[in-house]
N, C-alpha and C positions, 0 to 999 in steps of 0.2 A: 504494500500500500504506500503511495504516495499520494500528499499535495504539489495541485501545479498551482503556477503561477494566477492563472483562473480563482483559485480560491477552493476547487470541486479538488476531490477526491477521487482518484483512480487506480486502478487493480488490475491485473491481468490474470484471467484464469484458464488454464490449459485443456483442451477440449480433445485431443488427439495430432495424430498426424497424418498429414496431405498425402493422394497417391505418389508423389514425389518423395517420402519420406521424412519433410519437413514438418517441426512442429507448428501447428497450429494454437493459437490463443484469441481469446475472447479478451475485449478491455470490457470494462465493466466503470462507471463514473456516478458519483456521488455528492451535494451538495455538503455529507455531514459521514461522517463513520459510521454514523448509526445506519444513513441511507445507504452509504455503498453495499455495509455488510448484508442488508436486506435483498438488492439486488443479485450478492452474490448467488443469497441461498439461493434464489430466483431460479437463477442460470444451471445453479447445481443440481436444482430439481427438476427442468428441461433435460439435462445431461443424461439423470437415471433415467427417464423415459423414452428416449433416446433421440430425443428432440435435436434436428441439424440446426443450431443456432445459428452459424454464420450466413448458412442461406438462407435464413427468417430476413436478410437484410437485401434481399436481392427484391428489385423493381418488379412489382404488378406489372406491368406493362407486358415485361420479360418473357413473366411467365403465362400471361394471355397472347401473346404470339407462337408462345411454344406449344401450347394446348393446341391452338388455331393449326400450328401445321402438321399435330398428330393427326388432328381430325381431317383433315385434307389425302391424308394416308388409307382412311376407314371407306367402306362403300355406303356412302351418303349422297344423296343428289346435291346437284347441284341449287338448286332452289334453296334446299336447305343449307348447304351450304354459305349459300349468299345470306341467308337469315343472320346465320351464326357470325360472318366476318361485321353487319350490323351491328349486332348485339356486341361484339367484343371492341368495336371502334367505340361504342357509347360510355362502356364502363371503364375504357381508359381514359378518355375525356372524363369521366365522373370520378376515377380515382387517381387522375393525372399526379406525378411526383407521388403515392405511396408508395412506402417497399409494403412485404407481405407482413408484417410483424404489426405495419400502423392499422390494417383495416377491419374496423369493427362492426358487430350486426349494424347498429345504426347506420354507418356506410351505406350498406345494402339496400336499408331499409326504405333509406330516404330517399333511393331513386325510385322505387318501387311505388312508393305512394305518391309520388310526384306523376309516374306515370298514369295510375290510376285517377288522380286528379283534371287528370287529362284528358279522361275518355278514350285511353289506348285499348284495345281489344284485350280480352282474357288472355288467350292464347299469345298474343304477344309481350303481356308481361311476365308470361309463363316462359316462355320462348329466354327472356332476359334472367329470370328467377334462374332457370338451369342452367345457363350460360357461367354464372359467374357462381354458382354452384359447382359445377365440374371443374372448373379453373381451381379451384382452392379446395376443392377434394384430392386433386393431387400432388397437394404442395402437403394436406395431411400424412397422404400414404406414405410420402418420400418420409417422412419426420421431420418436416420443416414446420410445420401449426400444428399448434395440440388438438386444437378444436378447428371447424369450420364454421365463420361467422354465418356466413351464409344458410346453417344449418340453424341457426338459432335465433329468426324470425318465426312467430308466432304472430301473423296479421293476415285477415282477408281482403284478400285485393278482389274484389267483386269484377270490375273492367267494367266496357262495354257490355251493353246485352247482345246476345247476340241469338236468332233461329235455331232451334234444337233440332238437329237432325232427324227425319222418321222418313218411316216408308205413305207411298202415296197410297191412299185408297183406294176402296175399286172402285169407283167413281173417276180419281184422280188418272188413275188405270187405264181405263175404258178412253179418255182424252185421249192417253196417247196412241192406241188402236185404229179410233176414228178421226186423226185429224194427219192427213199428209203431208209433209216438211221435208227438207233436207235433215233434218234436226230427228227427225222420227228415227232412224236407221239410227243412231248415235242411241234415241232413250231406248226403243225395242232390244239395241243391244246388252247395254247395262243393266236394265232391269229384269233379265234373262239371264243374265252372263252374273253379274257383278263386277264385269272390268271394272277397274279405274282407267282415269281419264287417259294418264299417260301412257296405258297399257292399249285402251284404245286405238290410240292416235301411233301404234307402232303397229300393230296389227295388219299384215298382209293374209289377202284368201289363202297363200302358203301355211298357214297357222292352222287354216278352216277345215276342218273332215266331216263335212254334213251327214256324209254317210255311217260313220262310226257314232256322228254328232259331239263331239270336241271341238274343244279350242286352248291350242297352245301358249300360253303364255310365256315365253324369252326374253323378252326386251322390255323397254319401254322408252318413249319419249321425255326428253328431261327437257324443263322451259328455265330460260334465263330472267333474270330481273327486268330486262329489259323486251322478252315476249318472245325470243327466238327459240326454235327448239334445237336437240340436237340429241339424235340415237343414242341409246346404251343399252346396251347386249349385254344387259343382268338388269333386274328386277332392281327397288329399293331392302329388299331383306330374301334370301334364300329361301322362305315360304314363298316369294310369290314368285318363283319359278315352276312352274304346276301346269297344270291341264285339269283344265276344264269340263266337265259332261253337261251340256244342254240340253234345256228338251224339247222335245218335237217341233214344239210350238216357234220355237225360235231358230231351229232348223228351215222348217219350211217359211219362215219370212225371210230369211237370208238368202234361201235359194234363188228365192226371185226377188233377190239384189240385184242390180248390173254389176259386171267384172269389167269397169271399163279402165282400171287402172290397177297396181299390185298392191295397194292399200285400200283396205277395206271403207275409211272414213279420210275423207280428204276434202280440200280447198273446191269451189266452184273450179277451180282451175288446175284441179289435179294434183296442186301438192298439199304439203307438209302441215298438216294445219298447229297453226300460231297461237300462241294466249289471245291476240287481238279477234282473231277467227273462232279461234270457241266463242269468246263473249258475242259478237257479231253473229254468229250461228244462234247462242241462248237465248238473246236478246227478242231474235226476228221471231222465234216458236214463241219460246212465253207471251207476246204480242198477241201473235197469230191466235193461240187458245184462251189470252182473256179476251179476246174479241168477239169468241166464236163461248165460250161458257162463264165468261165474268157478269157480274150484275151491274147495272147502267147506273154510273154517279148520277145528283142535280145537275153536273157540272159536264158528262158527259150530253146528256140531253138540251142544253144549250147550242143554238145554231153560232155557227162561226164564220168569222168574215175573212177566216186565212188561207188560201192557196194549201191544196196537198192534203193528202188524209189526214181525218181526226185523229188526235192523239188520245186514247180511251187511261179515263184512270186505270191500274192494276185494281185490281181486286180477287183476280186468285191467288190461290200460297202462293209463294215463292220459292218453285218448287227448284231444286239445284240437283247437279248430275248426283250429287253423293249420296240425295235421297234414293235415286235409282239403284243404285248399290245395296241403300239401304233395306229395300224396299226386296231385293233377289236372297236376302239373306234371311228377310220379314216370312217370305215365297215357301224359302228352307223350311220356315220353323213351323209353319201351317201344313205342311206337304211329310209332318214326321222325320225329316231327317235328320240325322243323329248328329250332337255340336264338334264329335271329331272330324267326322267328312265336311259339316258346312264351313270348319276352320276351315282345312286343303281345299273345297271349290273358292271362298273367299280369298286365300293368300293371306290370312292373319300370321302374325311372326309368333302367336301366342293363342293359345285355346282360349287363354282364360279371357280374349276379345271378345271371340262369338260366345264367350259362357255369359259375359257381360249383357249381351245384346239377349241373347237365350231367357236369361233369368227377369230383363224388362219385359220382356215380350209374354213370361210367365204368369206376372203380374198382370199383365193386359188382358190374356187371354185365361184365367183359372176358369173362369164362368164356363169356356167350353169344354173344359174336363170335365166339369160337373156335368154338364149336359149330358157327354158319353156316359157316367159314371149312372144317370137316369136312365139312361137308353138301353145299358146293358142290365140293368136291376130289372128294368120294365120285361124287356124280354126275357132273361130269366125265369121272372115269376111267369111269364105266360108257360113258358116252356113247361114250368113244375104243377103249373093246373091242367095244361093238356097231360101227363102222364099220371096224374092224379086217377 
């Protein structure tokens, strides 16, 4: 122990040594003896726990770059990808100049509620929440933080509200059967299939065995931030590399598709369709079907003095592809099929997805077990009075 010139008190305490062989030492400074020596124990009791104290001093930044380029390494889309180099440009501006030792839940906490203040979507302050959660899950495992600040928020961050996903009714159903579109080939497929979008949009008739009635799943189409897409020959997770069994029904509308190109859903113009082309494709159908099944605003029934079709309020759901998806896995669970196969026709990376969806779907529909559960009681007893 010495006093410097400063007036502080300082210490050096010996941590090990470097793969070099050299020793390494911690300084350790103190306002008072009493404080340095408190610090010491501090340090002594990181040490037994095996705590890497010298890189507790290395820059956040550092270590949000290096996470950033393991995850560049892993099979993530690109989309997501661009979420996450987001998400990591934000929290180093938020945590500009800490090393890992300064940053506290509150840190965390307070961009988090700043976001929510803000009316940023759930899923994007979720998106931010995990972000800077993995970043300092790794700095624990190495033994550089004891704990994870990030771990020890306790706050709901509500977000945006946002449409809860469900499948269409048979009503909602029946639109897409009687109303012709470019757009209809895209919902008949999804909500037959359960493609995703970008599994879709990769899909050549080389996939299609109507005969066998499959469909190959391989690829998919990955879109950039900016709406471009660009192939990838694997799936986002190794369950959705699979095949598909269709039925009938979805066979024979695809037969009498036209083959007039080696992708099954494409541009008016034959190619590649775009983020701006799906929306421009959703847009022109959901039009189309409030038009032809929505109910008439005040505001619709008003004459107008403007050039060009009227513009009709929406007033059906808003129905979106995902529901279509959701809606073939709704199909599954009405049709008896068991949640291990409807995972593998879904592509879930996890049972306990479709157990998820399974078990909503349980609650919806209990009333028609009971019904069976009447049906089969009913005929029973007839059974036992006719042998009576």
């Amino acid at each position: 122990m010495k006093k410097r010139a400063d007036g502080r008190y300082m210490s050096q305490i010996f941590i090990g040594r470097g793969e070099d062989g050299q020793r390494k030492y911690k300084s350790v400074y103190g306002k008072t003896r009493t404080e340095l020596r408190e610090k010491e124990a501090e340090i002594l009791v990181q040490l037994g726990k095996g705590i890497d104290v010298l890189s507790r001093r290395d820059s956040f930044a550092q270590w949000a770059d290096d996470w950033l380029r393991i995850k560049e390494t892993e099979s993530i889309t690109e989309s997501q990808m661009a979420n996450y180099r987001r998400a990591v440009a934000v929290w180093k501006a938020e945590l500009d100049g800490y090393e890992l030792e300064d940053i506290r839940a509150d840190d965390v906490e307070r961009l988090m509620v700043n976001m929510a203040s803000e009316d940023y979507a759930r899923r994007t302050i979720e998106l931010y929440r995990s972000t800077i959660r993995q970043i300092l899950k790794r700095a624990v495992s190495r033994g550089i933080l004891a704990v994870n600040p990030a771990e020890q928020i306790e706050i709901h961050v509500p977000g945006r509200k946002t449409v809860s996903r469900r499948a269409l009714t048979d009503a909602e159903q029946s639109w897409i059967w009687e109303t012709p579109h470019r757009a209809q080939h895209v919902a008949v497929i999804m909500m037959l299939s359960g493609l995703r979008r970008g599994e879709l949009a990769a899909l050549t008739w080389n996939d299609v065995d109507l005969k066998n009635k499959t469909i190959t799943v391989n690829k998919v189409m990955e879109y950039s931030p900016n709406g471009a897409a660009s192939l990838r020959l694997i799936t986002k997770t190794a369950a959705g590399m699979r095949t598909v069994d269709i039925p009938q029904k979805l066979a024979d509308y695809m037969a009498a598709m036209p083959r007039d190109n080696a992708l099954v859903i494409h541009t008016a113009e034959g190619l590649v369709m775009t983020t701006s082309a799906w929306k421009k494709l959703w847009q022109s159908y959901m039009k189309l079907l409030n038009k032809k099944y929505g109910q008439r605003t005040e505001k619709d029934l008003q004459p107008t003095s403007k050039p060009g079709p009227k513009v009709l309020d929406m007033t059906i759901p808003p129905i979106t592809m995902h529901w279509l998806r959701h809606t073939f896995c709704t199909l599954m669970y009405l049709a008896g099929v068991d949640v291990v196969q409807a995972c593998a026709q879904m592509g879930h990376a996890d049972v306990a997805t479709t157990l998820r969806i399974y078990t909503h779907l349980d609650a919806q529909h209990k009333r028609k077990s009971m019904d069976k559960l009447d049906a089969y009681l009913s005929d029973n007893q007839n059974r036992i009075s006719q042998n009576a």
